[in-house]
Phi, psi and omega in degrees: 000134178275194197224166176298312216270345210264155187282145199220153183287114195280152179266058157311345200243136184256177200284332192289282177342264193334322183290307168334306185293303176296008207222314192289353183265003197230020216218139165176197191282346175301342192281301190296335211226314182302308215311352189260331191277303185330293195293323180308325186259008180211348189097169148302317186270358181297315175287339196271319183296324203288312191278330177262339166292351166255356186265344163303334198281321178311305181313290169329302192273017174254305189311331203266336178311313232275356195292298154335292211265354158245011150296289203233108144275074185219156200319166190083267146134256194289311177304341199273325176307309149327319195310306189271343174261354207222266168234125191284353171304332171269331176298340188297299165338298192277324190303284186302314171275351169303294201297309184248042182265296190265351149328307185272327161300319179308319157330287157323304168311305196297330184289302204291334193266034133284306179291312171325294169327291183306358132323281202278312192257071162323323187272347194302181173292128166276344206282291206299352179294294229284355164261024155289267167331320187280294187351280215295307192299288173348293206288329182277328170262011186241023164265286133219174155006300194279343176274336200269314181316303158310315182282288194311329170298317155336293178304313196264036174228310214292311181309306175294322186291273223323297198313292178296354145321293211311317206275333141359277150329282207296240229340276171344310193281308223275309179281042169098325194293328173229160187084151162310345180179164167307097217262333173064232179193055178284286180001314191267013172201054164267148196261119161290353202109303179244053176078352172244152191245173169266142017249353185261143158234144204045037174046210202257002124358270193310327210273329133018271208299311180281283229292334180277330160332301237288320181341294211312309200272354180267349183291166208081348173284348147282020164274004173271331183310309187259029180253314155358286175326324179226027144294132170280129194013085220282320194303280201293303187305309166329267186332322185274329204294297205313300177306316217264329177302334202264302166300347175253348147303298161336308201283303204285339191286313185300303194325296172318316185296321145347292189266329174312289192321329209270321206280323229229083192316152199293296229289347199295085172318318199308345179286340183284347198256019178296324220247352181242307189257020161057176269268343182290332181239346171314152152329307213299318196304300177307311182299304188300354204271337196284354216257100150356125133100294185250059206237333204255045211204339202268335168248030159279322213265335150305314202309296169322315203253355177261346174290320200275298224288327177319293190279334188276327172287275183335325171290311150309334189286317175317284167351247177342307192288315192294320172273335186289301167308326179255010159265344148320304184270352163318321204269341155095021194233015146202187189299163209287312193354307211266014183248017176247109167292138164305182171267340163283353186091028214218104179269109177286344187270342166314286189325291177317311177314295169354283198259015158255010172278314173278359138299330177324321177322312175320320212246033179264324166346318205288310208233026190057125175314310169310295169314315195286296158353290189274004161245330177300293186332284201316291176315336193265329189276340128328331160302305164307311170305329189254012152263307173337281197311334174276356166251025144286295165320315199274348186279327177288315181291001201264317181288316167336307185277333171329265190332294188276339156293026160071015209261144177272120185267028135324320187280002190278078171014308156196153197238135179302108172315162173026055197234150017267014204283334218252349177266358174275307171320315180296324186300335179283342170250005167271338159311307171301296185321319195306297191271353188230357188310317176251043177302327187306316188306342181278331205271323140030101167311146166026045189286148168203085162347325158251044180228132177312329208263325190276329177299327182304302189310306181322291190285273179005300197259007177210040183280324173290005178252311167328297210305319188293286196311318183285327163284330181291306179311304189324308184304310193311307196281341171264333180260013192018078171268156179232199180254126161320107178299120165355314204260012134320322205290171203217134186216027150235168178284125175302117186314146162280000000 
């Protein structure tokens, strides 16, 4: 237990920092790169549904953290919550694939900023960009708080400028203002050829297949949840970062989507290669080239901003994962090592655990940067859905227990918009997502059960639901943890 005198996770993050951090988790290459695949396989307006039914399931599932997370703003965040409103088996769970979900993104960033470079550098070394990268993240979460807190604000400003130009430009272009001529919205009732048209193209299939994408580009925007902790006055500050996400997911994304569709036709191949042929083909790239006089500028200048959207999730992955390990071990649910804090407030041997998990990136050279590239993702990624759904859970057991220990939800510090439908609703679509996100691998040009490469794909893209489940039973079967009783559950704070 900690004490008034033992060094503690300090409340450094200011309410501009904290909104950065929500805003900077939801803004990434799913943005710079996906939103072109999307639209090429649903149409613009197929892709524009898909992306606001998942920036709705986000919304939901932030109101129910922020319900929480300006109650009880204390480390761990979702994990200490499962412990306490749900199970402790499950917080062990959720606790442990948090840490090693974004353990493996940190990896996963430093590979993708290696492929990133080779725009400008071809030839260089990969190893040496990514023991680059780790030096600057490394260096930046072992100072303090307020450091790590400032570079994400930067970073995630950097993101934010672009994004609003870009819908600037496209406004402009599409009436006319800029460019040769008025591009209008011929664009939403183009024809492919084969039967399909804009704006749903391939029906509500397609529109399927991208909504389980879309999910992809939205992880990280529950790090505001364990950011809580070391938030300078969390009762105001929580709420509003939390309150502001659902509207700046709406503007830029719906907005981006908006401007792809209208400017740049679903027919368009180039939309399909952004996500293979880096920054020369992202949208944003295609659109800015159209821009008179600095159009040949334009994918140096997307190259810059998908690099900073790189180091700023790495930065984020660093962060989240390092505090989720040392509130494990606050919780006696990983080794002590990792529960010890400094005088700056910074638990350095998490950070080091952390961020020698995200060196495994040194070794992508061995077996290739892409490939490699595409199993840390792949592994990491399912894992952000099945922390959404447990906090969606832990919010229903959290108001539950609220109620029945007689408690007024006058007191409740801030209260969740729509509930309980909108915290049930995430659940029923973070389910679907779970079990259907990576259905393409079966669909697959040339599946095969017996070619070694569909086994990859396969255990790769669905290994974190084995992986979820065998920690919760496992905890279960060793510790005979039971469901927490309602009139049990424990809401109050822990001393500093």
């Amino acid at each position: 237990m900690s004490t008034s005198h033992a060094p503690h996770l300090h409340r450094e993050i200011g309410s501009r920092q904290l909104s950065m951090i929500a805003i900077g988790g939801a803004i990434g290459t799913g943005l710079f790169f996906a939103s072109g695949s999307a639209i090429s396989q649903a149409g613009p307006g197929g892709a524009m549904v898909a992306y606001l039914v998942m920036g709705l399931a986000v919304y939901f599932m932030m109101q129910s953290l922020g319900e929480m997370a300006t109650q009880l703003p204390i480390a761990g965040s979702f994990e200490a919550y499962a412990e306490r409103f749900v199970d402790p088996s499950l917080g062990f769970a959720l606790g442990w694939n948090y840490w090693f979900s974004w353990s493996i993104t940190l990896a996963a960033e430093f590979v993708a900023g290696t492929l990133i470079v080779r725009f400008w550098f071809p030839d260089s070394n990969p190893t040496l960009w990514a023991m680059g990268f780790f030096a600057l993240l490394m260096t930046l979460n072992l100072l303090t708080v307020k450091a790590f807190a400032e570079a994400e604000y930067w970073f995630a400003g950097i993101k934010v400028s672009t994004v609003l130009i870009f819908l600037v430009v496209g406004a402009l272009m599409i009436a006319g203002l800029l460019g040769d001529h008025a591009v209008g919205f011929q664009n939403w009732h183009l024809q492919d050829g084969k039967g399909g048209e804009a704006p749903f193209l391939g029906g509500w299939t397609a529109v399927l297949l991208v909504f389980l994408v879309a999910g992809f580009s939205f992880q990280g925007t529950e790090g505001v949840g364990l950011a809580a902790a070391e938030t300078a006055d969390p009762a105001r500050n929580v709420p509003k970062a939390i309150g502001n996400v659902f509207w700046r997911i709406l503007i830029f994304y719906i907005g981006a989507m908006l401007v792809v569709g209208t400017l740049i036709p679903f027919t368009d191949p180039n939309l399909l290669k952004g996500d293979a042929d880096g920054a020369a083909y992202s949208p944003f790239t295609i659109v800015f080239s159209k821009i008179p006089h600095i159009g040949a500028y334009a994918a140096n200048l997307m190259n810059f901003v998908i690099l900073s959207a790189v180091l700023s999730a790495g930065n984020s992955s660093l962060y989240v994962s390092s505090r989720m390990l040392q509130a494990l071990a606050e919780r006696g649910q990983a080794p002590q090592m990792f529960r010890r804090i400094n005088a700056r407030g910074v638990p350095v041997a998490a950070v080091w655990a952390t961020g020698l998990v995200g060196a495994l990136a040194f070794f992508a050279s061995i077996v290739g940067a892409q490939k490699f590239y595409q199993l840390l993702y792949n592994a990491s990624g399912l894992t952000g859905f099945i922390i959404w759904l447990g906090i969606a859970i832990c919010h229903l057991r959290f108001r539950k227990a609220w109620v029945a220990q007689g408690r007024p939800l006058s007191e409740l510090k801030f209260r969740a918009r729509f509930f309980p439908w909108a915290p049930w609703a995430a659940v029923v679509l973070f389910v679907v997502v779970i079990f259907g996100a990576n259905i393409g691998v079966f669909q697959a040009e040339g599946f095969s059960w017996s070619d070694w490469t569909t086994w990859f794909d396969f255990v790769s893209s669905y290994i974190t639901i084995p992986l979820a489940i065998a920690l919760y039973l496992g905890h279960k079967a060793w510790h005979k943890t039971r469901l927490v009783p309602l009139k049990d559950c424990d809401f109050s704070m822990p001393r500093e």
